[in-house]
C-alpha positions in Angstrom: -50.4 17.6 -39.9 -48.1 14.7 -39.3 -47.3 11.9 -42.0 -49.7 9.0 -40.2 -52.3 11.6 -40.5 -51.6 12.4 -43.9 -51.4 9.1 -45.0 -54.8 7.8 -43.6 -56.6 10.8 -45.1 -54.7 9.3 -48.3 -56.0 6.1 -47.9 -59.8 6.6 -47.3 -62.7 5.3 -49.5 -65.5 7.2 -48.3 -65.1 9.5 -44.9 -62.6 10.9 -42.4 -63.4 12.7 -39.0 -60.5 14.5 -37.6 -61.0 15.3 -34.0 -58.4 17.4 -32.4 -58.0 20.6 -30.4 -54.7 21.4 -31.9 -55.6 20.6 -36.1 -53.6 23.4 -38.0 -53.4 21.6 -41.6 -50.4 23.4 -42.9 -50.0 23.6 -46.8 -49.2 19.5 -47.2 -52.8 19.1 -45.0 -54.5 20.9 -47.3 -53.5 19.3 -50.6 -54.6 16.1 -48.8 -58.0 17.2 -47.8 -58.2 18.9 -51.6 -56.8 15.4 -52.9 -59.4 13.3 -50.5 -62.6 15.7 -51.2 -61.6 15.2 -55.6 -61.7 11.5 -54.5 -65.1 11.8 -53.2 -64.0 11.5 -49.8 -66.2 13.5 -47.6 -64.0 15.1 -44.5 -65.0 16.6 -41.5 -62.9 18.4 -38.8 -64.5 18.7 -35.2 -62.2 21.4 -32.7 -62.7 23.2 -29.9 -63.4 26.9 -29.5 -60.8 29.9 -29.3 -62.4 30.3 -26.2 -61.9 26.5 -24.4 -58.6 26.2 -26.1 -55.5 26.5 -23.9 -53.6 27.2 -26.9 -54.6 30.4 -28.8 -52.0 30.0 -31.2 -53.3 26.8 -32.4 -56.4 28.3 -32.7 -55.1 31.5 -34.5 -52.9 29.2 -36.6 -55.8 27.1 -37.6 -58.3 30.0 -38.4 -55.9 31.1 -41.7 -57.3 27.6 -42.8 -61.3 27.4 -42.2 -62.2 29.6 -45.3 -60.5 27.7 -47.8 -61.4 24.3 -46.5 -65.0 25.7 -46.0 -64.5 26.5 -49.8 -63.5 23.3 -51.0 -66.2 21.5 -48.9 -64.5 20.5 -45.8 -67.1 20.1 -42.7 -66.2 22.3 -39.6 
């Protein structure tokens, strides 16, 4: 996740949709979704499929991350 990213998320009062085809959080993304969510800050993450991606490593990157941000209450 890049630093702009990061530091909107930081920023929000209340929501943050994150539309992309490519999201892989890494660990600093997921402190700042953890950090946002303990703020109150709902988040929700919209992607496309393994299927109608064009970049399976993307998608496999970003599956090691949908059961813990499922877990700490991350909308997928």
């Amino acid at each position: 996740m890049t630093a702009r990213v990061g530091t909107a998320i930081a920023g929000a009062k209340a929501e943050v949709v994150i539309g992309s085809p490519y999201f892989v959080p890494g660990k600093p993304g997921m402190n700042g979704l953890r950090a946002a969510i303990d703020n109150d800050v709902r988040i929700e993450v919209i992607t496309n499929s393994l299927a109608s991606n064009d970049e399976p490593y993307a998608s496999a990157a970003y599956g090691r991350y949908r059961v813990d941000m499922l877990k700490m209450g991350v909308d997928l």
